[in-house]
Every structure is written in C-alpha cells, then in structure tokens.
N, C-alpha and C positions, 0 to 999 in steps of 0.2 A: 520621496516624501520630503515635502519643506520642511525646516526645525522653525518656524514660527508659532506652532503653535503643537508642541509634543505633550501638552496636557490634553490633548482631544481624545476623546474616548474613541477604539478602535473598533471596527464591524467584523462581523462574520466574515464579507465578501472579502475584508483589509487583511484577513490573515489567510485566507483561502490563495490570496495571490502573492503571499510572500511565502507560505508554504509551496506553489507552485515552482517559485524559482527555485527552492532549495531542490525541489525531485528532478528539476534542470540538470541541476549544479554536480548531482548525484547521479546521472546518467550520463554528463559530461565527463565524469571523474575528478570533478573541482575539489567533491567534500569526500572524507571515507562513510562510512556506514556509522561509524562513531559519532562523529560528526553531526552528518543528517539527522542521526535521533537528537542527537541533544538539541539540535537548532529548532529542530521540531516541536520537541516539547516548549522548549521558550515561544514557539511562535504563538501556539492554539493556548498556550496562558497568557499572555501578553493583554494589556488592556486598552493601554492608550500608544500611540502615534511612536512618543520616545520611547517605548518600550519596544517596538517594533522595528524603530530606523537600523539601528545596531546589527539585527540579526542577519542581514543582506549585503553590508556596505563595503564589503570587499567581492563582494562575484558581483563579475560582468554579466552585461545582457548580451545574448549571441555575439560574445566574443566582442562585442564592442570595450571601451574603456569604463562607459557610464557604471555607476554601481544603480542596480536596478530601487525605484524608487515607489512606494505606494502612495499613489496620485491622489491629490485633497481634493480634485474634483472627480464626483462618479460617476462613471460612464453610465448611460443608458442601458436599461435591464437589457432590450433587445439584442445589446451587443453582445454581452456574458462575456465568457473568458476564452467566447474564441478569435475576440476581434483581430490581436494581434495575428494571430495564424494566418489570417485570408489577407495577403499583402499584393495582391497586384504585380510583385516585379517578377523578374526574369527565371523561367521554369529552370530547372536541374539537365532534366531530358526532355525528351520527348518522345521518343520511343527506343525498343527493344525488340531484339530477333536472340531464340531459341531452335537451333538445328543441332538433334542430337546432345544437347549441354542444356546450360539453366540460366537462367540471371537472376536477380535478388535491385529490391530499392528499397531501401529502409535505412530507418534514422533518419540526419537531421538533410531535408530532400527537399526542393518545393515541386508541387505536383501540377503539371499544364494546365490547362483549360480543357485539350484533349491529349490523353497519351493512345500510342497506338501500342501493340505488342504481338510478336506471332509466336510461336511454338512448333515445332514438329520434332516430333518422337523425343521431346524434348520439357521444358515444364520453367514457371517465374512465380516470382514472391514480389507483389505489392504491400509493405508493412506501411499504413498512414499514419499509425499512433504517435510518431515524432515529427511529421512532416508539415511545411508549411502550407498554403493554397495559392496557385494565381490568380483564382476567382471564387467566388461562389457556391460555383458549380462547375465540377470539374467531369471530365467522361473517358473511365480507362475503358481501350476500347480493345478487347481478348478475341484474339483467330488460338486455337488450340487444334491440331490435327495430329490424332492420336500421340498427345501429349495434355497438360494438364497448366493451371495458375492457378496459384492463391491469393486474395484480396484480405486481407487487412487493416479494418480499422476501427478507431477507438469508440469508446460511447461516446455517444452524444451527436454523433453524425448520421444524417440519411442516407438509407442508400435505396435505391433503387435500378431494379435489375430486367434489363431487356434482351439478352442474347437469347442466339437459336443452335437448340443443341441436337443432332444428327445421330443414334446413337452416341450419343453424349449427354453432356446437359450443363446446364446452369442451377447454382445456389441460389435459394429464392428463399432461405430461412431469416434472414435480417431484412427483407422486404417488410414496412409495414410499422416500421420504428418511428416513433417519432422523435426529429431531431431537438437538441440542446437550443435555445433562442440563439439568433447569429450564428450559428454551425454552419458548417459548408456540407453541400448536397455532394453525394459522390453516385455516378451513373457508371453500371457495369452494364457493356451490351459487347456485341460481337459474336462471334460462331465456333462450335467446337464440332468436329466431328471425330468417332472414337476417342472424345478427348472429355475433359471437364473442366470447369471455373467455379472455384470454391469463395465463398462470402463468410466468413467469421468476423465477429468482435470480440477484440481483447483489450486486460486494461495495460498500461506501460509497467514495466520493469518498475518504475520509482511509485508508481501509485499501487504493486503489489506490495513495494517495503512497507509503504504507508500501512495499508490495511492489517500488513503482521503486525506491525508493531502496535498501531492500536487493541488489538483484540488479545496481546500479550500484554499491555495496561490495562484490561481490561480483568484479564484472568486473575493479574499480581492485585489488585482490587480489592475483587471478587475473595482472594482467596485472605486480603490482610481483613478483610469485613469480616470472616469467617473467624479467624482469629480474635479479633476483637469482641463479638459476640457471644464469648464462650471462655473468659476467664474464669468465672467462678467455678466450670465443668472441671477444668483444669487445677484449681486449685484446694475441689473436695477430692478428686480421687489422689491426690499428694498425700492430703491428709490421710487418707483409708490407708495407703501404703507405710507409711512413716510407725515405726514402733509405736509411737507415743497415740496414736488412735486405739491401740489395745491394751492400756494400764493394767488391767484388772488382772488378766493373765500373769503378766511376770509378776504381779504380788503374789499370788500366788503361788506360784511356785518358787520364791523366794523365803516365803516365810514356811516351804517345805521342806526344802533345805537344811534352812537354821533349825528347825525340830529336828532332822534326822542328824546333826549332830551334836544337839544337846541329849539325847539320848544316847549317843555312841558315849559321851563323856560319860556320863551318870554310870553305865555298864562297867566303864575300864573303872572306875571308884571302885564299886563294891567287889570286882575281883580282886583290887589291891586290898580290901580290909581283910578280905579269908586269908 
C-alpha cells in the first residue's frame, strides 16, 4: 500500500487480504498464535489505509523481501483472491508412483496442468489448500489398483470428476459446486480398480484458527452483554442477602434482650431488700 494517501477509508475486500497474509505468515511459522490474534484483531477494526499499512510491513510475500502491500487499485471482482494462486510458472512435479508405500503433496506446491499418479497396493495424498496453479485448469490424473488417493481441496474451487472405477470407484460428492470468481477448475479422472479416489473440501489450518477465534469473540460478547444486561438482578439479590435488608428482626430481638435483663436486675433488688 502507498502512504500517499493513509487517510483513505479501507474496504472489506482491503482487510480480507491483509488478514489473508497474516494466515500465510501463521502457516509459514512467521507469527506465533499470539501474535496472529492480535494482528487479527487490529486488521478487521482498522478503518483507513494507515491503519492497515503497519500490520504487514515486516512479513515477506512468498519469501520474497517485499513487505506485502494492499494495492490502491482494485482488481476486478472476476479475479477475487485467487488471482495470485493461478501463476503460470514452473510446476513442483509432475507425477508420482505408489508400489506398496504412499506419497503425499501438500503445502506450499504448484500444481501442473496435468499431474499423472499411480498406486498399487499402495495409496497418495493430493492437499490443494496451500498450493499454487500452472493454469486454470489443472487435471490430476489417478490409476489406483487395489490401492487408494485422496484429493484435497479448498473452498471455492471446482472440481469435477471423471474417472472409471472397476470394483472401485470415484468420489463424485463435490461434483456440482460452484466455484469462487477466478478460482481454478480442478479435474479428477483416471481408473481404480479394487481401489478408490476420494474428493473432499477442507478449510486451511489458518482459516480454522480464524473461525475459533472469531466465534470465541463472539461467545466473550455474548456473554459480557449478558453481564451488562442484568446489573440491577445482581445488585437486589446483594441487597436481600446483606443484614441490613432485615432491620426489623434484630430490633427486635434486641429490645428482647435489654428486657430480659432489666428484669434479671429488678429480681436481684428485691432479694437484696428481704
């Protein structure tokens, strides 16, 4: 973000993607969990630009030097926030073999255009939720033979699923979603026999912190409203407990007292006159 103009009122989308870097920064291990809430909280109260520059200006973007900056001009809605992810450049892998053992690709990955993967007697973990894109539309392509894959990825992506399962089968339960604006399509197909290829959406690691801790400001809220609502409950049953709500009682047996020993007195008198 430029400091030309840090009195500029900040938007929804302006703190959405400085909160985004901070669940980066906290998946990376940049910030502790201390940390991330409190950035947190500063970020979703923040109102204008300089309130906002501060909160970011020491974490890098992908490990670059730059300190990540929110851009005075807005991208087009169609792109959303997943433009940066679909980068065009140079895949991670490109495929995988499972004989007997497993493989796993997750975290921070970029994902081909086409990955291939095989399996036998054996089983692989595609996790997208952190992963960048070479394109668009990218196509993991699952051989499973009496073995297994899990595909992985976050909301806001399409997926669609074409494999052919042989006593086996293919996951077709995120089939039908419709994707985030600018999301990248993800195509599962290939062949299982005696085998399966599993389809789930999950959300990232930093975006479950996100949601506890909002819904634990939510609770602490909830429950100081509760509190505030209900002084005066609080401070007639004081009253009720406190001595001084039942006067009448200790006079009275006060001034029972002082009579039973002004008649003890009067007694010992008139034995002393006999």
């Amino acid at each position: 973000m430029t400091d030309d103009a840090p009195e500029l009122r900040a938007s929804d989308a302006d703190r959405e993607r400085v909160a985004e870097v901070l669940r980066d920064a906290l998946a990376e291990g940049r910030l502790d969990m201390a940390e991330f809430e409190e950035r947190l909280d500063a970020t979703y109260s923040a109102r204008t630009y300089g309130e906002l520059a501060p909160i970011t200006r020491d974490l890098p973007v992908g490990g670059a030097g730059a300190a990540p900056e929110v851009s005075m001009t807005k991208r087009p809605a169609a792109a959303g926030d997943w433009a940066g992810r679909i980068t065009g450049g140079e895949p991670s892998s490109t495929w995988a073999v499972a004989v007997m053992s497993g493989f796993q690709r997750k975290g921070r990955w970029t994902v081909p255009k086409r990955f291939n993967s095989f399996a036998f007697w054996g089983g692989g973990e595609f996790d997208l939720r952190e992963a960048d894109f070479a394109a668009g539309e990218v196509v993991i392509n699952c051989v499973a033979i009496m073995g297994g894959m899990q595909v992985v990825v976050p909301p806001g992506v399409e997926v669609v699923v074409r494999g052919i399962g042989i006593m086996g089968g293919f996951d077709h339960r995120e089939e039908g979603v419709p994707g985030d604006p600018g999301a990248p399509r993800v195509v599962v197909t290939g062949f299982a026999f005696w085998g399966g290829v599993g389809v789930e959406r999950k959300l990232t690691r930093a975006e479950k912190l996100r949601i506890k801790e909002e819904r634990r400001q939510e609770k602490l809220e909830r429950r100081q409203g509760r509190v505030r609502d209900r002084p005066e409950q609080g401070s007639a049953r004081k009253e009720l407990d406190a001595p001084a709500a039942r006067p009448g009682l200790h006079d009275l047996l006060g001034e029972d007292r002082a009579r039973d020993r002004e008649l003890g007195r009067e007694r010992r008198r008139r034995d002393d006159s006999r």
